[in-house]
C-alpha positions as CSV (number, residue, x, y, z in Angstrom):
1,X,-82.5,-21.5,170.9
2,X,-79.4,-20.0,169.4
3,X,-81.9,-19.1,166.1
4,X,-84.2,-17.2,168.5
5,X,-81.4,-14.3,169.6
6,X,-82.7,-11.5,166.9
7,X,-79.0,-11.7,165.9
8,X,-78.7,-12.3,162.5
9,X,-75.1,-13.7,162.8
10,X,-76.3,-16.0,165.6
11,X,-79.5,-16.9,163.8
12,X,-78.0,-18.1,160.7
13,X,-75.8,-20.1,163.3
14,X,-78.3,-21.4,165.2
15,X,-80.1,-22.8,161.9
16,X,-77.0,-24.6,160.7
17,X,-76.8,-26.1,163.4
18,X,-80.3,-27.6,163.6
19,X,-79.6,-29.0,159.8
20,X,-76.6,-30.7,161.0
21,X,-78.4,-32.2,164.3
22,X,-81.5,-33.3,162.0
23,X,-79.5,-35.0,159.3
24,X,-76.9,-36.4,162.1
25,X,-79.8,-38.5,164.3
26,X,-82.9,-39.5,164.3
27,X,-83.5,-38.4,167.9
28,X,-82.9,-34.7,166.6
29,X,-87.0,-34.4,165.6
30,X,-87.7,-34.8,168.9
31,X,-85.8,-31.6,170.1
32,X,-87.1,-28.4,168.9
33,X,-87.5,-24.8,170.9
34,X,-90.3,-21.9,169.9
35,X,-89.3,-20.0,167.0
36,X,-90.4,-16.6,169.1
37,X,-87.7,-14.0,170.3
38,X,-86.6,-10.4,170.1
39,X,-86.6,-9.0,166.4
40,X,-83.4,-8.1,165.1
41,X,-82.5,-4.2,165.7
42,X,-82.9,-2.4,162.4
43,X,-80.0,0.2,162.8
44,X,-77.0,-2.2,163.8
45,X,-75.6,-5.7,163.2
46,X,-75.1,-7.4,166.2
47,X,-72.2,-8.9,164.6
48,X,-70.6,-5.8,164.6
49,X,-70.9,-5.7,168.2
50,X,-70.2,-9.2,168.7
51,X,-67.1,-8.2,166.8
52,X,-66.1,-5.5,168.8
53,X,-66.7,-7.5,172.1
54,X,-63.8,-9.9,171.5
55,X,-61.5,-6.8,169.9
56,X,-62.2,-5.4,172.4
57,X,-62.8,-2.2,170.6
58,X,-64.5,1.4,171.6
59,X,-68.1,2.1,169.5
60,X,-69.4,5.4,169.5
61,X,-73.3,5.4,169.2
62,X,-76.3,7.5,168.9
63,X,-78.9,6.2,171.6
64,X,-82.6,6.5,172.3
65,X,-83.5,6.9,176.2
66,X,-87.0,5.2,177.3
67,X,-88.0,9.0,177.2
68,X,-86.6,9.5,173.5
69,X,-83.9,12.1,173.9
70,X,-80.6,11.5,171.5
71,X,-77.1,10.9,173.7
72,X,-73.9,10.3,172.2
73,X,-71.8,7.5,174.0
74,X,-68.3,6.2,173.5
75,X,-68.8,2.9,174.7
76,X,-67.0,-0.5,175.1
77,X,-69.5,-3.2,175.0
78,X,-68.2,-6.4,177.5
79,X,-70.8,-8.9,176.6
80,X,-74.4,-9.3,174.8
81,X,-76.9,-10.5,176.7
82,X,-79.7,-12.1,174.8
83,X,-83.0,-12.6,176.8
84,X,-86.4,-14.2,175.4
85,X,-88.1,-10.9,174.2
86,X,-85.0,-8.5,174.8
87,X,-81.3,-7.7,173.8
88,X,-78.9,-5.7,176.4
89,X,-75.2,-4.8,176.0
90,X,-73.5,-4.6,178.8
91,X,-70.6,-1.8,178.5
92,X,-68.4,0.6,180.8
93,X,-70.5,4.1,179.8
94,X,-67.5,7.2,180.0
95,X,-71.3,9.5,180.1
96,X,-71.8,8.0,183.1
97,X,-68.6,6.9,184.1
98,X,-69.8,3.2,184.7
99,X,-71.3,0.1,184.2
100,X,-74.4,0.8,182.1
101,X,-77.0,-1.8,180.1
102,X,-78.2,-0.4,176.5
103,X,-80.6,-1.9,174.0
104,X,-79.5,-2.4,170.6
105,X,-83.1,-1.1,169.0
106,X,-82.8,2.4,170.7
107,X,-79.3,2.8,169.1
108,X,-80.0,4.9,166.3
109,X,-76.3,5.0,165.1
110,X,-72.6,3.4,165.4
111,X,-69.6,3.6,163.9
112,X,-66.4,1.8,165.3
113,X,-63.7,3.6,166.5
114,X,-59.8,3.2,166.2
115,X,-59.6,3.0,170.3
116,X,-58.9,-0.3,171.7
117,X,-60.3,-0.8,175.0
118,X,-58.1,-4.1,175.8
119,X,-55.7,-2.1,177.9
120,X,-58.0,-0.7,180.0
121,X,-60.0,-3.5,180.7
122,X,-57.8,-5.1,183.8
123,X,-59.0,-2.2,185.5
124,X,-62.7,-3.0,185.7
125,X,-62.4,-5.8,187.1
């Protein structure tokens, strides 16, 4: 299931592990899950963002509303969520001064800043 996140990171992962399952027991062909899930986002590695997660570290990005307008964010994502036919950061949004969900495909650009978010993050809990 781990090979089905769209995460390249986790995917290669994911398929390591099934090797290592298969060649460790017999019982292992018996478990499989569908191959299907989200496609990988074309304009960021999730491992970046995985990266930044545990750092924790600000991103800034360029993203895509449903309606298509372009909004900068400064963002500290707080977990990836990884659904059967979607990916959703969670993060603290300082546009909207709160909790927001973003999709990694309508993020048209990132770059990782020097900000670390760890000392901040007491506070939103």
């Amino acid at each position: 299931m781990i090979a089905r996140t769209g995460d390249h990171g986790l995917v290669r992962a994911g398929r390591r592990a099934a090797r290592k399952l298969s060649e460790a027991t017999a019982l292992s062909e018996t478990l499989f899950s569908s191959s299907w899930g989200p496609e990988a986002p074309a304009t960021i590695d999730l491992t970046d963002i995985r990266t930044v997660i545990r750092q924790p570290q600000v991103i800034q990005i360029s993203y895509l509303n449903d309606c298509g307008a372009k909004t900068s964010r400064s963002i500290p994502p707080l977990a990836a969520i990884y659904y059967a036919a979607s990916i959703v950061l969670a993060a603290w949004c300082s546009l909207r001064l709160g909790f927001c969900h973003f999709r990694p495909d309508r993020i048209s650009s990132h770059k990782i800043g020097p900000e670390i978010f760890a000392d901040r993050a007491a506070a939103l809990c």
